[in-house]
MARLO-768170 format. One record per residue (C-alpha): residue number from 1; x, y, z. Coordinates in steps of 0.1 Angstrom, whole numbers, padded with zeros to 4 digits. Last residue first. Layout:
<nodes>
<node NUM, <X, Y, Z>>
...
</nodes>
This chain:
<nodes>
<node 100, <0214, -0028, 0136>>
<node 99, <0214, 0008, 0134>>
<node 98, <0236, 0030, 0111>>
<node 97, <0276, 0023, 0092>>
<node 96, <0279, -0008, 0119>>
<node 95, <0288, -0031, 0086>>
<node 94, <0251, -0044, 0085>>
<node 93, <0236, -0005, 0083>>
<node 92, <0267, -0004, 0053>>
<node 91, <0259, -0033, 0036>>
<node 90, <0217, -0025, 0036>>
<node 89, <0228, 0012, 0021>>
<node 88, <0247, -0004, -0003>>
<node 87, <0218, -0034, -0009>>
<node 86, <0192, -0008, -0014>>
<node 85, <0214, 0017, -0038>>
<node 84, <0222, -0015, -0061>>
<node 83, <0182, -0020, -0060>>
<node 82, <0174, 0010, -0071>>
<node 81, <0199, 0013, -0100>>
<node 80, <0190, -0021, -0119>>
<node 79, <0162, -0010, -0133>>
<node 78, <0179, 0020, -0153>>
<node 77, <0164, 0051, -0151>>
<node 76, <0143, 0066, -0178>>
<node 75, <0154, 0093, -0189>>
<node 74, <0143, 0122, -0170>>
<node 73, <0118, 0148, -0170>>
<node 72, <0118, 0190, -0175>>
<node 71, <0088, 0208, -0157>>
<node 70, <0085, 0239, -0177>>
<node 69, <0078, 0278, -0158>>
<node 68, <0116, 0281, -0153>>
<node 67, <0119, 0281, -0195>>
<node 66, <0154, 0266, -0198>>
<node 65, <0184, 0286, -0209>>
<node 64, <0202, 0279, -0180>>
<node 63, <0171, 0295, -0160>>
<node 62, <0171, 0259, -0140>>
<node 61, <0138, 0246, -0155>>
<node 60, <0114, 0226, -0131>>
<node 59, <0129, 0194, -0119>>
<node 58, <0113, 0155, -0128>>
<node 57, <0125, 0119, -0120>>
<node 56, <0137, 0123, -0087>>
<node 55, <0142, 0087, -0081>>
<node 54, <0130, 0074, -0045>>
<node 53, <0149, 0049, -0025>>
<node 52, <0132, 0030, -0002>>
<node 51, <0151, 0012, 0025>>
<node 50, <0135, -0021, 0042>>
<node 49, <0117, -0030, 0073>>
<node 48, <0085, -0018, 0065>>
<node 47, <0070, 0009, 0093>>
<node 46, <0081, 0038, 0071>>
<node 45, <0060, 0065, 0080>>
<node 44, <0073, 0099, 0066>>
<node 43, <0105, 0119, 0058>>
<node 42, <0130, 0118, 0032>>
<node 41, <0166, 0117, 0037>>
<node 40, <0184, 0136, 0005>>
<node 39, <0209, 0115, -0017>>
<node 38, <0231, 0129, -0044>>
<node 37, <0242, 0113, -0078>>
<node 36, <0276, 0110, -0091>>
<node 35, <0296, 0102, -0064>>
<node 34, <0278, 0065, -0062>>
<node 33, <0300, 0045, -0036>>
<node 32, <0312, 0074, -0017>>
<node 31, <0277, 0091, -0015>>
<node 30, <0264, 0060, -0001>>
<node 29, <0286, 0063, 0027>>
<node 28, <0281, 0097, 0032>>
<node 27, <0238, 0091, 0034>>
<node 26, <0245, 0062, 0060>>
<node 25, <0268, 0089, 0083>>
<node 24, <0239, 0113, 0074>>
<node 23, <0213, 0086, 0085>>
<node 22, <0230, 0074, 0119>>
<node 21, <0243, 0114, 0135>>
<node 20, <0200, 0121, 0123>>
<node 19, <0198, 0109, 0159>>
<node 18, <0175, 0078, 0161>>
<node 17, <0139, 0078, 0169>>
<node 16, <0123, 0061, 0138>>
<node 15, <0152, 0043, 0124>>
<node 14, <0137, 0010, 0129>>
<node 13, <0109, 0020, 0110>>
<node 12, <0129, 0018, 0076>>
<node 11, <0149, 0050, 0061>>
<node 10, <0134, 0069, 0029>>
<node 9, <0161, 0079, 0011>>
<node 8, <0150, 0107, -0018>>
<node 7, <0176, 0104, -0050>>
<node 6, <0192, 0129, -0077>>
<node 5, <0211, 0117, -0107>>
<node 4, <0183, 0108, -0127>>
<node 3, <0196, 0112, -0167>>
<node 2, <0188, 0145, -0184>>
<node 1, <0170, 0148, -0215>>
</nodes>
């Protein structure tokens, strides 16, 4: 099994209406602080006032010897992941890295 190396960033409310010039430069700066995984912004209503961060748990085969019909899952993630990628991307927004 592979381990979750890919994410989905939801961004709170207050980002509703921004340029997306404030979420990529959020998205690099996470990406410096956890070079092995990626980070895509996801879209929808996020009226809380705190980052989600979504695991991609699952992919469909890659063709690499995989079937590209099967749905291939994750280990289980550690707990402590999500909520390291939350208080980065909260440091950052507080450092000037997004919207305050």
């Amino acid at each position: 099994m592979r381990e979750v190396s890919e994410f989905v960033v939801i961004f709170p409310g207050r980002f509703n209406g921004t340029g997306m010039q404030e979420i990529d430069l959020l998205l690099r700066a996470l990406k410096s602080e956890y070079p092995h995984y990626t980070f895509e912004p996801g879209w929808g209503s996020n009226l809380d006032e705190d980052f989600k961060v979504i695991p991609v748990v699952g992919r469909i085969g890659d063709g690499e010897g995989e079937d590209p019909d099967q749905v291939y899952l994750c280990k289980p993630l550690d707990p402590t992941v999500i909520p390291d990628l939350v208080q980065t991307l909260q440091v950052y927004e507080a450092l000037g890295a997004g919207v305050n």
